[in-house]
Each structure stands twice: as C-alpha cells, then as structure tokens.
C-alpha positions as CSV (number, residue, x, y, z in Angstrom):
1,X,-0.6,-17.8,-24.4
2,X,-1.0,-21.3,-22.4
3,X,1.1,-20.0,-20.0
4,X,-0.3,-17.1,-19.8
5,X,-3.8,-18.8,-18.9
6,X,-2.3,-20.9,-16.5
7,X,-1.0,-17.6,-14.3
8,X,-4.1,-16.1,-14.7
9,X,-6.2,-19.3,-13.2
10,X,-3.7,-19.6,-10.6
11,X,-4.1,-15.9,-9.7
12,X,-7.6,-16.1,-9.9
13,X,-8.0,-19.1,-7.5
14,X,-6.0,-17.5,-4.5
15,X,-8.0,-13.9,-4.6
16,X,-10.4,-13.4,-2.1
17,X,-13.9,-12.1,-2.6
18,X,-14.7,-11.3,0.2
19,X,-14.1,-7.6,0.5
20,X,-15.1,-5.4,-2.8
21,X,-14.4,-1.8,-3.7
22,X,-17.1,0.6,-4.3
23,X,-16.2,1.1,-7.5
24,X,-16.8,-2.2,-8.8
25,X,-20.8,-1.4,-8.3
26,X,-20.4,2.2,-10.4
27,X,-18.4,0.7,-13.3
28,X,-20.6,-0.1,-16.7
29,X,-18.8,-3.1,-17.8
30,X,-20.8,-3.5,-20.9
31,X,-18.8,-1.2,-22.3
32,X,-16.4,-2.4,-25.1
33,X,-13.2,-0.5,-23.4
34,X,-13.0,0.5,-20.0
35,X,-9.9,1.8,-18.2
36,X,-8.8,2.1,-14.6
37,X,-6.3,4.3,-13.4
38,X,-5.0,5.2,-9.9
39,X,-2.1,5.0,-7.7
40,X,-0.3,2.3,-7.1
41,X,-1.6,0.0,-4.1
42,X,-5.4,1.4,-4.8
43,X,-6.1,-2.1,-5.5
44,X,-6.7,-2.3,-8.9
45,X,-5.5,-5.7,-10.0
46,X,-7.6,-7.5,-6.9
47,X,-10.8,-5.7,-8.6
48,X,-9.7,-6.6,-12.0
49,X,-9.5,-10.4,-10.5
50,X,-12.8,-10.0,-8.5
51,X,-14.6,-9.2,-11.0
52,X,-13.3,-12.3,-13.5
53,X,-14.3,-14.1,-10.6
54,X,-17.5,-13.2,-9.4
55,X,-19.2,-11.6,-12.2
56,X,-18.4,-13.8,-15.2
57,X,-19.8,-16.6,-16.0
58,X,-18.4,-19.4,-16.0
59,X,-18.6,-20.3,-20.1
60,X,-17.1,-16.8,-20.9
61,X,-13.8,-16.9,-22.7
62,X,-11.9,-14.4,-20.8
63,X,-8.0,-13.8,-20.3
64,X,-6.3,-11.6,-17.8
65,X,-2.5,-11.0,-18.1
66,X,-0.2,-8.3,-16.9
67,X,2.1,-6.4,-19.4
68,X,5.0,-6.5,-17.6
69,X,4.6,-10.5,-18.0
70,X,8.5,-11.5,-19.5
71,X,6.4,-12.6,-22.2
72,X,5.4,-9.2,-23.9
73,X,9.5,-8.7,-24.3
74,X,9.6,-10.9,-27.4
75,X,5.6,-10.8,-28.1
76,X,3.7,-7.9,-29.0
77,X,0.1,-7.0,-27.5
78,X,-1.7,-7.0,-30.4
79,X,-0.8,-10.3,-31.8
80,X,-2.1,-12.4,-28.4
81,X,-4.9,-10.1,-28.3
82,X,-5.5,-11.7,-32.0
83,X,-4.8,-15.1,-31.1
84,X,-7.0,-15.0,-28.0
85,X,-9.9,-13.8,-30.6
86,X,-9.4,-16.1,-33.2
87,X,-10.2,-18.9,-30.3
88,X,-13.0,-17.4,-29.1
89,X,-11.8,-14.8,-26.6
90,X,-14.6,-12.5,-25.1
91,X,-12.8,-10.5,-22.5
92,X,-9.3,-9.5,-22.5
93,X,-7.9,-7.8,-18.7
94,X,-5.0,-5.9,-19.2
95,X,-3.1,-5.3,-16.0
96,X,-0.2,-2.4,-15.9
97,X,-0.5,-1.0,-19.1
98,X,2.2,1.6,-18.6
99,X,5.0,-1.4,-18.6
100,X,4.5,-1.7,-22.4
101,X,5.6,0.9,-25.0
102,X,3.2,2.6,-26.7
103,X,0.3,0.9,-25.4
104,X,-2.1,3.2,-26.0
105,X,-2.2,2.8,-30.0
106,X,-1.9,-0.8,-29.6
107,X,-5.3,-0.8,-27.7
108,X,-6.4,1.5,-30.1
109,X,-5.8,-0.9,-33.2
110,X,-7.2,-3.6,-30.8
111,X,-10.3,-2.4,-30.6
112,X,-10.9,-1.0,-34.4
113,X,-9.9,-4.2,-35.6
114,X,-11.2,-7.0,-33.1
115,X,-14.9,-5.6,-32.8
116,X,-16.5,-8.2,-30.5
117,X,-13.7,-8.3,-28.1
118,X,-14.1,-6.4,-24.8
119,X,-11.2,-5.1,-23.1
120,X,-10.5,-3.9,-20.1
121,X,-6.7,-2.0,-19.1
122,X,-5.4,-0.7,-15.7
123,X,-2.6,1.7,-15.0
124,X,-0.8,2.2,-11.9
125,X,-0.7,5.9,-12.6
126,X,-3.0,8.7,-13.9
127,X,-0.2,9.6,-15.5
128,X,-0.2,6.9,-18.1
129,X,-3.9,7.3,-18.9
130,X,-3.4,10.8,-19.0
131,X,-0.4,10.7,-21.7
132,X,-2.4,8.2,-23.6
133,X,-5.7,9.9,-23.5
134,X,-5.6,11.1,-27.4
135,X,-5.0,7.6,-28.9
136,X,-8.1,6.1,-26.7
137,X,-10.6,9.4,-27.3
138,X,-13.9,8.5,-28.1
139,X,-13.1,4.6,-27.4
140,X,-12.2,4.0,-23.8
141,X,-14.1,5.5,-20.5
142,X,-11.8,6.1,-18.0
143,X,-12.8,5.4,-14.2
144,X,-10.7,6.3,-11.5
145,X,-9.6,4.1,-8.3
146,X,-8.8,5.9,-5.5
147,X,-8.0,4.4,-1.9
148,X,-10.1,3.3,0.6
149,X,-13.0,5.7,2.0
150,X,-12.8,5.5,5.5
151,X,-16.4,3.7,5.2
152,X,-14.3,1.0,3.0
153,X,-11.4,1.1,6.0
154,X,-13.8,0.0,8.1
155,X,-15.5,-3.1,6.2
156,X,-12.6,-4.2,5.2
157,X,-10.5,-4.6,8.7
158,X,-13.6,-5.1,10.9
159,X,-16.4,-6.9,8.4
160,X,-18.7,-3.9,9.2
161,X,-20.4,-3.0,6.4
162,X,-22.2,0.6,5.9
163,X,-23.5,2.2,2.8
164,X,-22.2,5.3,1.0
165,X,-23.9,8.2,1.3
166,X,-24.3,11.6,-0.9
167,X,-22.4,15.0,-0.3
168,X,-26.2,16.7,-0.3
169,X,-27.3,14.2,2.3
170,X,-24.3,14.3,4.6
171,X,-25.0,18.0,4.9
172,X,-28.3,18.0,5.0
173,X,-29.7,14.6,6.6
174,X,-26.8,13.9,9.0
175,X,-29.2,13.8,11.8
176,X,-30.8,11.3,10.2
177,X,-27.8,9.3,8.9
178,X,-25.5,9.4,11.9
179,X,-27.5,7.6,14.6
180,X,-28.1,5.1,12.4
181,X,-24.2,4.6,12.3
182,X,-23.9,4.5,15.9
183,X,-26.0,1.8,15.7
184,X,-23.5,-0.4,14.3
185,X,-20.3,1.7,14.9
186,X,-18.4,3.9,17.0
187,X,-16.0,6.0,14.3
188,X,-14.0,7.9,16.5
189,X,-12.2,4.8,17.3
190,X,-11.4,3.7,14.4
191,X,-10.6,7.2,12.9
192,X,-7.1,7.9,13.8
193,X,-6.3,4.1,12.7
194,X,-7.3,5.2,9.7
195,X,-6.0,8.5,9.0
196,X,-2.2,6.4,10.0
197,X,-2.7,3.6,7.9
198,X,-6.0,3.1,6.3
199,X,-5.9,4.4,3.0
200,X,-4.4,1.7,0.8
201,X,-5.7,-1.6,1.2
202,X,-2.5,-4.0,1.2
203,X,-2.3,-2.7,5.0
204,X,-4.2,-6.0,5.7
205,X,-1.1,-8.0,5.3
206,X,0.8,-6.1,7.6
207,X,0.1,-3.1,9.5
208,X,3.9,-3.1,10.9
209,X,5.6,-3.3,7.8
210,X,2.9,-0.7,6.3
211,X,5.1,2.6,5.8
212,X,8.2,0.5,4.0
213,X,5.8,-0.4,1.8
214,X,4.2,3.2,1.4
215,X,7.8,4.4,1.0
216,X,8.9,2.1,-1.5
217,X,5.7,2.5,-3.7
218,X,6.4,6.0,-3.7
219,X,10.2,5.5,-4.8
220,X,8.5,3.6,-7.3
221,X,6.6,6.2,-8.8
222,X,9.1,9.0,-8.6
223,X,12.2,6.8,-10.0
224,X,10.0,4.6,-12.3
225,X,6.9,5.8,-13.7
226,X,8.0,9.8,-13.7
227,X,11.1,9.0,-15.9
228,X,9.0,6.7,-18.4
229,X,6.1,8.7,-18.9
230,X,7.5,12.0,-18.6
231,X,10.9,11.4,-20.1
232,X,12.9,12.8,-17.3
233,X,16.2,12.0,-15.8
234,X,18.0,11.1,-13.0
235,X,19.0,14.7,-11.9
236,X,14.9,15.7,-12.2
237,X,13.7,12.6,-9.8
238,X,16.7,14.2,-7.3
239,X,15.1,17.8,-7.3
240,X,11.5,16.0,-7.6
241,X,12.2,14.0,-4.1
242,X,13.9,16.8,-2.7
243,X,10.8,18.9,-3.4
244,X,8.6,16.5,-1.6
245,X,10.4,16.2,1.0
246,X,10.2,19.7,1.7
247,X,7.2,19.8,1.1
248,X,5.9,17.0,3.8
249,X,7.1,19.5,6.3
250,X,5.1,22.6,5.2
251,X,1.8,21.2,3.7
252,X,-1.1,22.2,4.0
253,X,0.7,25.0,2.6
254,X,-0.1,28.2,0.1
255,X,3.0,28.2,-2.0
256,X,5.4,30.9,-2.9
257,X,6.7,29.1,-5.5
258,X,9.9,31.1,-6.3
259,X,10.9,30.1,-2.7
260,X,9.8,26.5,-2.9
261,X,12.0,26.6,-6.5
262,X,15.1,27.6,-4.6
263,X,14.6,25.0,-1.9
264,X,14.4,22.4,-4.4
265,X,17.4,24.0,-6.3
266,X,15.2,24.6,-9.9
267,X,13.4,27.4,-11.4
268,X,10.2,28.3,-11.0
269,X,8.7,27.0,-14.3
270,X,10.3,23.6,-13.6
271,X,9.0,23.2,-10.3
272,X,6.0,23.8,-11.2
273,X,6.1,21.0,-14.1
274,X,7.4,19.0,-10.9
275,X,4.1,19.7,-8.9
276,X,1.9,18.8,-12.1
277,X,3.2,15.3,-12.5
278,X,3.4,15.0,-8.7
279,X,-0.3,15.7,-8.9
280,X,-1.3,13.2,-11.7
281,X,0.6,10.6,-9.7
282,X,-1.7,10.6,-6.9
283,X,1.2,12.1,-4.4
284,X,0.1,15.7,-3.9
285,X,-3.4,17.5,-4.6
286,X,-3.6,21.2,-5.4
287,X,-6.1,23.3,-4.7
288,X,-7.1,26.2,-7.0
289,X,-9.7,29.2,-7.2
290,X,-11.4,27.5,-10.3
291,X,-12.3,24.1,-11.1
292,X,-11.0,24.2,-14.7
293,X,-8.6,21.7,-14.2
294,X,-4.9,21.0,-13.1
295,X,-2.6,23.2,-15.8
296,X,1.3,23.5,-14.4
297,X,1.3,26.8,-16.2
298,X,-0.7,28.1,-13.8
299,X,0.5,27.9,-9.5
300,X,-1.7,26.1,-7.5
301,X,-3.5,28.5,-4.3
302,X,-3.4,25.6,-1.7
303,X,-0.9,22.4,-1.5
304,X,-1.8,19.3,-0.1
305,X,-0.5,15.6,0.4
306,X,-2.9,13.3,-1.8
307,X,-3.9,11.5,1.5
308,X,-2.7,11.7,5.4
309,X,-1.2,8.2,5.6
310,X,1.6,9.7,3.5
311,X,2.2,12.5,5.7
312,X,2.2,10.0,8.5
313,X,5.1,8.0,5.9
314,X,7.1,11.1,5.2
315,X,7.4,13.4,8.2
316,X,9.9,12.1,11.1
317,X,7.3,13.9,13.6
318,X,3.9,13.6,14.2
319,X,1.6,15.5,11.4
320,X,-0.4,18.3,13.1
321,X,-3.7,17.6,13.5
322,X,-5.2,20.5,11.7
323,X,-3.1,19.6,9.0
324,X,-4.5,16.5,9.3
325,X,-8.0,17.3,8.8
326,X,-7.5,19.6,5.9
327,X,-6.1,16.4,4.1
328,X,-8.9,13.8,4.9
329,X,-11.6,15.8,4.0
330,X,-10.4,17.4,0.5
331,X,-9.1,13.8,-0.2
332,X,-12.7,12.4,0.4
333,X,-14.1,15.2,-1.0
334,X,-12.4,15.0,-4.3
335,X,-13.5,11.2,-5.0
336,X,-17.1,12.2,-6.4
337,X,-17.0,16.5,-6.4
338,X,-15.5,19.3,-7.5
339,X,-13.4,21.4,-5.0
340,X,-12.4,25.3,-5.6
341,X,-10.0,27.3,-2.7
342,X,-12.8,29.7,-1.8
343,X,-12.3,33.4,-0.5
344,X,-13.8,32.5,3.0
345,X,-13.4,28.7,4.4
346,X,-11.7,26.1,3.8
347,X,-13.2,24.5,0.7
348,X,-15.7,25.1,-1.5
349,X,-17.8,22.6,-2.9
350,X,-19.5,21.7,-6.5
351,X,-19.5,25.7,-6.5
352,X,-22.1,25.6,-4.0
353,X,-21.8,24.0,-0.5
354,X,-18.7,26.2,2.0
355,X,-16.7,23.7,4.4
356,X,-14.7,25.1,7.3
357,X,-12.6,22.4,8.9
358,X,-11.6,22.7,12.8
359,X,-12.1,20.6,16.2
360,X,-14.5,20.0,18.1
361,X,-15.0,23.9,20.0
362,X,-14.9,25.2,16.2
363,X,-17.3,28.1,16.9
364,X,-19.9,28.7,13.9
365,X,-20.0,32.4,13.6
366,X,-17.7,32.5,10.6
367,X,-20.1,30.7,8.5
368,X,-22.8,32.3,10.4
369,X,-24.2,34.7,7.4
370,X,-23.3,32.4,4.7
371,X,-25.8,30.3,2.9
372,X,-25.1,26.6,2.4
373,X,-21.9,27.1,5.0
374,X,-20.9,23.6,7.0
375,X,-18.2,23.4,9.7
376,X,-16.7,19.7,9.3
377,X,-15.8,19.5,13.0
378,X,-13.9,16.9,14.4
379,X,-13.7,14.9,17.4
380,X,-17.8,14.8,17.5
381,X,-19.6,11.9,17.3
382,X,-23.5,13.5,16.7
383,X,-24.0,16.7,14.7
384,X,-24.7,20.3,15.4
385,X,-26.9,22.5,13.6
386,X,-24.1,23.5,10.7
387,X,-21.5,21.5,12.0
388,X,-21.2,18.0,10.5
389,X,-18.6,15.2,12.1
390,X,-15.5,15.3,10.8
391,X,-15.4,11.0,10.2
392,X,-18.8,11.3,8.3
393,X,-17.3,12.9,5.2
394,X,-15.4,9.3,5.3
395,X,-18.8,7.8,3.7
396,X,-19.0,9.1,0.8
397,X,-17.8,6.6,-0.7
C-alpha cells in the first residue's frame, strides 16, 4: 500500500488545477459511493485528482489508486480497502474499475462492511457501470462525464471563462444571453476548431498528434473493453469495426438494418446487439421516437456518431456540414435532456421544445405553426425571432 501512496502523491503533485470540468460543481460528494463513468479521454482521472487536490483538506486520509496498478494482480481490492481503513482511511479513489474482475461485488462488500469509508470509482466505459449496475443498486449514484461543451473548449484552450446556461433560457432569453458573449467572445471562430478537435480534453498536449490518439482510444474500446465486458471475440470486434466504418460514411443516417447487417457480414439481430454496445461505449448515439431508453431489441429511427471530432477521425473526406450540425447539437443536447426523433424536425426536446437544424438562410416557415418550435441555425452570430445560433447550444454545459 506504501507504494501505492507514493504514486498517488506523485500524481497528485504534477496535475494542474487550473482548468475544471463542470461536473465537478454538480457532483454531491458527501455521498458514501459515487461513480463516474464516460468514455475514455473524458477526463475522468484529472477530476478524480483535482478534486483530492483542491477540495480535501489537507488532514484527510485519502488514497487514490488505479486498478489496473500491477499490484491488484496478486492483491485483492477488498483487502487494501481494509487495510487503508484500519489506519484511518477516509476516502478511497478508485480509478479504472473495469481492469479488475468482478469489481462491482467487491465495492459492494466494501461498502456494507467498511461503513465510514467513502469511495469513489471511475470507469472508462458506460459499459462497465452499466454491467455492474445490479451489484451497486441502491448504494452507488452514478454521474456521467461526457467531453467538453464547447463553453468548456473554450476556457480551457483560451482561459476564457463563460457560464453554462439552461435549455429553457437558450431558447427563450438568447437575446439576452448572447450579447453578453460577444462581449467577451467571438464563437464563430473558435467553432469549427472545435467541432475538429475540441471534444476530448487531452487535445491540449497536442493538437497534431490529436486523431492517432482518437483512433487508438477507439481501438481500445472496440478490442479491449467490448471483448471484457461483453464477452465477445475476435471475429465480433472484426464485424463491430467493419460496421463502424461503414457507418462513418453514411451517418447521420436512418437505418435499414437488414442492409447495414449485410454490409457488416452479420444478421440483423446481431448487429443490432453491435449498435447497443457501440452506444453504451460513447461511439454512436441513436435516436428513437420514445425516450424509454436504449433496448437493442428494438432498431434505432436515427444514427449518429457520439460526437463530430470522430467523424472528422474516421472519414478520409471532409464530413458534410449538415451532417455536422446534426451531431453537435444532439451531442450537447443529450448532456442534461432527453431527446425523441420527432415526426416534424430534427429533434425533439424533454417532450416539449422542436429543434430544426440548418445554416444560416434556414427559412422559418416549417416551424412556423408549431408551438415551442426553434431553428438552431448556424453560421449566426445574434439571434432571430425562433432561430437560435447554432454555437450557443455549446453552453449548456
């Protein structure tokens, strides 16, 4: 456990401070189990870090190590999570859960049998939480990290900071809300930098070098974290990547999935497992009529990307700028709302609000007798009656 402390403290000395994700505001860390899912390079281990760092004090007993430490081969969990209490421990951070086997029921006996310990656990993958949700019912509350809003992109690279702002008041008050940007601001010139390479935080390090690093965290997830959480093999991750990759060409895209099942040389019921995992891994969103949740028994209406920097990673050709759009705004959108594939428009929102995506000469007519109908338009800097900048839906978070 020594050396375990010792790699924590020197982790903890080098991480900057600077920069904090929103969700490090919205998390109630008095709680006595708190997880953290989200894709890989989200960021997750920097907020696990920060928060040791800044929020702490400095007499708590705390211990951060991540399970795919060389030490967890020979040691289980449990045992250093008794140790670490028998000292005095407070706070135990658990980084990578989904490198140790059967984690979930090992946190589970942690927390039934060490009462005043608090833990906290990230995975790289929803998928993990997601397979080890029935072990941790009732004990753990589950946040989710997502990448960087384009509000975030732009603090981060250019030490502007803005607040967040509400779907209700983006809608409703952007009159109000977008001069005061300006101010400070001009988005459109930071908005295609973002929509390239903005959503994953470690672009800091290097923007050149940005997309190998996309493509290998991807490879990551489809030849490491698929196979171990969902028990698949080698010939599955084939047909998975040769899915996606057709997939990068065509999306936005309403599926025929007995099509899509020949292209990807499987049947139809497999693919669609295919799409679910793909979906709880952060790759792809679908987009259905109801809001009842993801179920792979059931086709998707609408297939997207999970964010545009990965169609910029996976298609040899520039993505289309419609297509480009679409993506941004469901993948804001989806952060803090519900969002339904309505009959008319492009997305309907919290079963209330209609969004109709286009550029800037995107006429308003179609949304013309509909109540609570928007037109996300981009290319604007000010808003128009119904039609709201495209960027602004970047704030709300």
């Amino acid at each position: 456990m020594d050396r375990l402390k010792q790699i924590a403290e020197n982790r903890l000395q080098r991480i900057n401070t600077v920069f904090t994700r929103f969700l490090t505001d919205e998390i109630d860390w008095d709680d006595r189990m708190i997880g953290i899912s989200g894709a890989r390079g989200a960021g997750k281990t920097t907020l696990l870090l920060q928060y040791m760092k800044n929020r702490l004090s400095a007499n708590a007993e705390a211990l951060y190590a991540s399970l795919d430490d060389i030490y967890f081969a020979e040691n289980p969990l449990i045992y250093l999570a008794e140790e670490f209490y028998r000292k005095g421990g407070e706070y135990l951070f658990l980084d990578e859960v989904h490198k140790y086997p059967d984690w979930s029921r090992e946190l589970k006996n942690i927390y039934d049998n060490l009462p005043g310990l608090k833990i906290v656990f990230t995975s790289s993958s929803a998928l993990d939480i997601y397979k080890g949700a029935f072990d941790l019912s009732r004990r753990a509350l589950v946040y989710n990290l997502p990448g960087l809003s384009f509000r975030e992109f732009i603090e981060l690279k250019y030490r502007i900071k803005q607040q967040s702002f509400s779907l209700e008041q983006i809608l409703l008050e952007s009159r109000k809300i977008v001069p005061e940007i300006l101010d400070k601001i001009k988005p459109l010139k930071f908005f295609e930098d973002y929509l390239k390479y903005g959503y994953y935080p470690f672009f800091i390090e290097s923007e050149r070098n940005y997309y190998d690093r996309l493509t290998n965290i991807l490879n990551l997830v489809l030849e490491s974290d698929l196979p171990t959480i969902f028990k698949i093999d080698y010939y599955s991750v084939m047909k998975i990547k040769k899915m996606l990759g057709v997939l990068s060409r065509i999306v936005p895209y309403k599926p025929n999935i007995e099509k899509l099942a020949l292209q990807a040389d499987t049947t139809r019921d497999t693919l669609l497992k295919f799409l679910f995992y793909l979906e709880k891994a952060g790759v792809v969103k679908w987009l259905s009529k109801d809001t009842f949740g993801i179920n792979y028994l059931n086709k998707p209406d609408k297939l997207y990307l999970n964010n545009t920097n990965l169609m910029y990673a996976l298609s040899n050709e520039k993505p289309d700028k419609g297509n480009l759009r679409e993506t941004f705004i469901l993948n804001q959108l989806l952060v803090k709302n519900s969002v339904s594939y309505p009959e008319k428009g492009d997305f309907l929102i919290n079963g209330k609000y209609l969004i109709e995506v286009g550029g800037p000469s995107k006429k308003s007519k179609q949304i013309a007798s509909l109540e609570n109908a928007f037109i996300a338009a981009d290319d604007i800097e000010f808003p128009d009656g119904r039609k709201i900048p495209l960027w602004l839906f970047g704030f709300l978070y």
